[in-house]
C-alpha positions as CSV (number, residue, x, y, z in Angstrom):
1,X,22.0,9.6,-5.0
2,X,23.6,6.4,-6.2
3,X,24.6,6.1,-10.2
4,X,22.0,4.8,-12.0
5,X,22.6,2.9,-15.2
6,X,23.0,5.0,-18.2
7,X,20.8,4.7,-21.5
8,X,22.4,5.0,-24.8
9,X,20.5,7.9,-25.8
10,X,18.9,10.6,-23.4
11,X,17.4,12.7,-26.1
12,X,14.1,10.9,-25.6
13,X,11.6,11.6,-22.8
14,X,11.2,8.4,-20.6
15,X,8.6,7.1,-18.8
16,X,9.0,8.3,-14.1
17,X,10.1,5.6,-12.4
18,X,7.1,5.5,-10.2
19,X,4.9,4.9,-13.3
20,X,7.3,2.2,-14.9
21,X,7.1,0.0,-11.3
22,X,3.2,0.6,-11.0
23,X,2.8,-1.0,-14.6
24,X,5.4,-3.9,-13.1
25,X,3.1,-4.2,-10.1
26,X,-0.2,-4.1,-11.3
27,X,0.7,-7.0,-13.9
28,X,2.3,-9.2,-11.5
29,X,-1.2,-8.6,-9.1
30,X,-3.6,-9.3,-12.3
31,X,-1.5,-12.6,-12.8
32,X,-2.0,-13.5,-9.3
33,X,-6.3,-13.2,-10.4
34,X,-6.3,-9.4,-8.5
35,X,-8.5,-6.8,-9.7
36,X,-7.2,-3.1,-10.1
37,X,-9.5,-0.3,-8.0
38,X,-9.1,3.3,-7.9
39,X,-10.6,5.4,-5.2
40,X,-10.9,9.3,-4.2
41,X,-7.9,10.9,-2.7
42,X,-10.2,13.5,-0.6
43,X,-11.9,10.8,1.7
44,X,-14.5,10.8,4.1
45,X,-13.5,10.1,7.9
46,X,-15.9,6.7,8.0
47,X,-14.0,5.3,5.3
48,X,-10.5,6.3,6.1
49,X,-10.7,5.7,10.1
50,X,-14.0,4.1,11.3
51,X,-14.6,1.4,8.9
52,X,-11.0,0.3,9.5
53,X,-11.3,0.1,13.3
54,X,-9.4,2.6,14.4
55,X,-10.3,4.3,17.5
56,X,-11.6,7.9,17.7
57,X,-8.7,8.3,20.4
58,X,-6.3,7.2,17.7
59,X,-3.2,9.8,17.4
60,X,-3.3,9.2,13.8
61,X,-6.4,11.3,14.0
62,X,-4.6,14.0,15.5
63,X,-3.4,16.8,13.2
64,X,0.1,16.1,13.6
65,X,-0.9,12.8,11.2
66,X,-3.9,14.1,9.4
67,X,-4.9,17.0,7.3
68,X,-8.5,18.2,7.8
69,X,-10.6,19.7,5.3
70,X,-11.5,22.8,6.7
71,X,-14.7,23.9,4.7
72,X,-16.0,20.4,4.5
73,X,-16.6,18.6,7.8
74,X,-15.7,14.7,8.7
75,X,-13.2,15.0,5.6
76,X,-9.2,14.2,5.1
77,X,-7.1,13.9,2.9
78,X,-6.5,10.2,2.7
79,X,-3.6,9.0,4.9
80,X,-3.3,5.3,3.1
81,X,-5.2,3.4,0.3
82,X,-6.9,0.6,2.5
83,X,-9.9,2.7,2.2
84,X,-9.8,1.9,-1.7
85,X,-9.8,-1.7,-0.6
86,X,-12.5,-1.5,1.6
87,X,-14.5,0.4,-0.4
88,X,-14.5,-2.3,-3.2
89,X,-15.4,-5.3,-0.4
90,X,-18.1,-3.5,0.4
91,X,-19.4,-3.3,-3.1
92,X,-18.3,-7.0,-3.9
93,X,-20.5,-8.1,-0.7
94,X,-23.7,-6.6,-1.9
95,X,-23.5,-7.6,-5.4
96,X,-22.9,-11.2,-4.4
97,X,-19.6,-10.9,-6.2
98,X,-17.1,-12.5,-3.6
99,X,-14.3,-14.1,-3.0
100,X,-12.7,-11.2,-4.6
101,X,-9.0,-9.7,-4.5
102,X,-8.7,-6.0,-5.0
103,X,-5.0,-3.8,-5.6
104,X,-4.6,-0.6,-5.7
105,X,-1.7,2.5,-6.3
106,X,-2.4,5.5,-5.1
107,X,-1.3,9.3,-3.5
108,X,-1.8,9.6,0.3
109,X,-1.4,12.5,2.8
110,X,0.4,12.7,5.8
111,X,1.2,15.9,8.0
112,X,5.1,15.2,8.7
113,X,8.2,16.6,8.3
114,X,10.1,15.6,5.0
115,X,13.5,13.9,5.3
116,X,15.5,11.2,2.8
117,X,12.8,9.1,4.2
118,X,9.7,10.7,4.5
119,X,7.1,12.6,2.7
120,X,4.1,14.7,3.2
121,X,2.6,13.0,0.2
122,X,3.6,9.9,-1.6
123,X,2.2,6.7,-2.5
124,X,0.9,3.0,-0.9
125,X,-0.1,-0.2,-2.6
126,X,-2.6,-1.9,-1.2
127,X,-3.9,-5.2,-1.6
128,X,-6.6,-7.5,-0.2
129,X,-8.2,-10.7,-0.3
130,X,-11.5,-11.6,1.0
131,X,-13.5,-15.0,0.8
132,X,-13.5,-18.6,2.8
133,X,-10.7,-20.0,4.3
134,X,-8.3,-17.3,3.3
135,X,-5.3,-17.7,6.0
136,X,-2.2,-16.2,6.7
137,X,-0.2,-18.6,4.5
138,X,-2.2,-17.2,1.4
139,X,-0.7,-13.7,2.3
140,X,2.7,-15.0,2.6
141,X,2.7,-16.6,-0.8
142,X,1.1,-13.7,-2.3
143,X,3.6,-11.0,-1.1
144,X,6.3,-13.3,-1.2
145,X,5.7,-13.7,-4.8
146,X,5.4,-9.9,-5.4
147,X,8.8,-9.1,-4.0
148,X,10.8,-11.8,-5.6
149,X,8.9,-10.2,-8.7
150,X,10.2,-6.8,-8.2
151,X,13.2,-7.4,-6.0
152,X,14.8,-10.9,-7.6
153,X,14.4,-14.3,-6.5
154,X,17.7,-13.7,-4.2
155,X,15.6,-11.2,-1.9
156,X,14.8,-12.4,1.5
157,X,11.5,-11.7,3.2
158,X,10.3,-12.0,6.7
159,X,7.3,-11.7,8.8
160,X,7.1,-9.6,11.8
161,X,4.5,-9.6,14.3
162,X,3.2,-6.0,15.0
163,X,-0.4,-4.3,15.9
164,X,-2.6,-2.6,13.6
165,X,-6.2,-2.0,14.4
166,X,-7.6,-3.2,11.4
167,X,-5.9,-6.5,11.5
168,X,-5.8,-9.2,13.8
169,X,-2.9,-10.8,14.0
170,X,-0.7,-8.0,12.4
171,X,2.4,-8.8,10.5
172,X,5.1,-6.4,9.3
173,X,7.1,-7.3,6.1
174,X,10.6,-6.8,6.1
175,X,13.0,-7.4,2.7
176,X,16.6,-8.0,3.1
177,X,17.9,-6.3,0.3
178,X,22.0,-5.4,-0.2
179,X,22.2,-7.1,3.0
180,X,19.8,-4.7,4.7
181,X,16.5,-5.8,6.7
182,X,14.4,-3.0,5.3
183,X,10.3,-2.5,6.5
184,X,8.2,-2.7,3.4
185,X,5.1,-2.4,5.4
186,X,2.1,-3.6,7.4
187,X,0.0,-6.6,7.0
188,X,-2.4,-9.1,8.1
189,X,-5.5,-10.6,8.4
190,X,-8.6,-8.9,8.7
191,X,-9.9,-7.5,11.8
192,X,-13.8,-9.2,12.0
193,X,-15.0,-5.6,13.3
194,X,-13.5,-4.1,9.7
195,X,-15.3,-6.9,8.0
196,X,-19.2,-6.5,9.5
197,X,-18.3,-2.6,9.1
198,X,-18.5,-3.4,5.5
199,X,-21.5,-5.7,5.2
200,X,-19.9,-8.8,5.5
201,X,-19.8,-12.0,8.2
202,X,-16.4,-13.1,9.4
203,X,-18.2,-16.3,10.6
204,X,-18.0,-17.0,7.0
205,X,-15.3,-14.9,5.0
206,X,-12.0,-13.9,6.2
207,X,-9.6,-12.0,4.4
208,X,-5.7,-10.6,4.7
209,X,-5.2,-7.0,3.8
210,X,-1.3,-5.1,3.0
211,X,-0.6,-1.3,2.9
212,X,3.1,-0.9,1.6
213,X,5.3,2.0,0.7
214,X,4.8,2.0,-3.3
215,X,8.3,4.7,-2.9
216,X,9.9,2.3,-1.1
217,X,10.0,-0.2,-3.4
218,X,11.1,2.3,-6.0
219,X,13.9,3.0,-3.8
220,X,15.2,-0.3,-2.9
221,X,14.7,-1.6,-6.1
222,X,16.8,1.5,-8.1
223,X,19.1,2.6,-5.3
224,X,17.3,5.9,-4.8
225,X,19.3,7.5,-1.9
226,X,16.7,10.1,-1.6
227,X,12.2,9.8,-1.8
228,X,12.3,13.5,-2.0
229,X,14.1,13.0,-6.0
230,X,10.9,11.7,-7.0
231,X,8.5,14.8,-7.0
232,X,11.1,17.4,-7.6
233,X,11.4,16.3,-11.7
234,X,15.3,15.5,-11.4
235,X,16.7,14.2,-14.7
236,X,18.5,11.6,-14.0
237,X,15.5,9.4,-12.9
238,X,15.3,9.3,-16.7
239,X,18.1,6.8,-16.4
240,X,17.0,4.2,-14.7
């Protein structure tokens, strides 16, 4: 665990990291014209697979990736946010109430081992944007802006192409931070079949949707050697 700068008096209870970059983020979102959305954690399997396109082959169905609810069938515990996202779409589209961007910070679940790296539960930010002639260049200057926001203006970013069934094409985002390319997550425009699954045309909307590691940015941005130090109550996080 790197140093982290020291306060002048550590009598005082402090605010958790995580909670002092989620008020950073959500204000930098609101000034970009984003609304904030909240949705439940214990999600039903339409909304946290099918409506996003993923296969029913998919290994991140499998419960190597997934926990299963086992008194309450078709249930998980969600495994990313975009099911907040697409939840609020859908609820935009039938009240008329689009173009529309939605963000959201919230605890996911995932069936892996732990490491410096990894956890079984942490938390994504995801964002979307959803209304005519959205493109891919609208997504670049929107995350662009976010990281120079919570990184520095010296951070580099870069786009990636990668494959995600929700999103057609799919781009990574990578930050070079300390000299390091680091993945911050996936992105990209939205798959038409995720769009008509909720309600809405992609003859005449389109939209770009991002699902990035809310610990990550923690991490890079405070030199947090370790993701594990953020649910275990360590003191020192009260330094940063």
């Amino acid at each position: 665990m790197s140093e982290y700068k020291k306060k002048k008096d550590n009598h005082h209870g402090t605010e958790h990291p995580l909670s002092v970059l989620a008020n950073e983020v959500y204000q930098t979102f609101v000034d970009m014209g984003f609304e904030i959305v909240t949705g439940p954690e214990l999600e039903s399997e339409w909304y946290n697979f099918d409506v996003l396109n993923v296969p029913k082959d998919h290994p991140a169905r499998d419960m190597q990736d997934t926990f299963w609810i086992k008194d309450k069938k078709d249930y998980v515990l969600r495994t990313h946010t975009t099911s907040v996202t697409a939840r609020a779409f859908e609820k935009a589209g039938k009240e008329g109430k689009l173009p529309a961007a939605f963000i959201s910070i919230g605890k996911v679940f995932r069936n892996e081992a732990t490491d410096a790296t990894h956890e079984m539960q942490f938390f994504q930010i995801d964002g979307a944007m959803v209304g005519e002639n959205i493109s891919v260049a609208d997504m670049k200057g929107v995350l662009t802006h976010f990281y120079k926001k919570m990184l520095g203006d010296d951070v580099e970013i870069e786009f990636r192409p990668s494959f995600f069934p929700f999103t057609e094409p799919s781009i990574e985002v990578h930050a070079k931070f300390k000299g390091k390319w680091l993945e911050m997550g996936g992105s990209g425009m939205l798959h038409p079949n995720v769009l008509r699954n909720i309600g809405l045309d992609p003859a005449k909307v389109q939209g770009f949707a991002f699902g990035h590691g809310f610990d990550r940015i923690a991490m890079v941005k405070w030199g947090i050697s370790d993701v594990r130090l953020l649910y275990q109550g360590d003191l020192r996080l009260n330094q940063i």
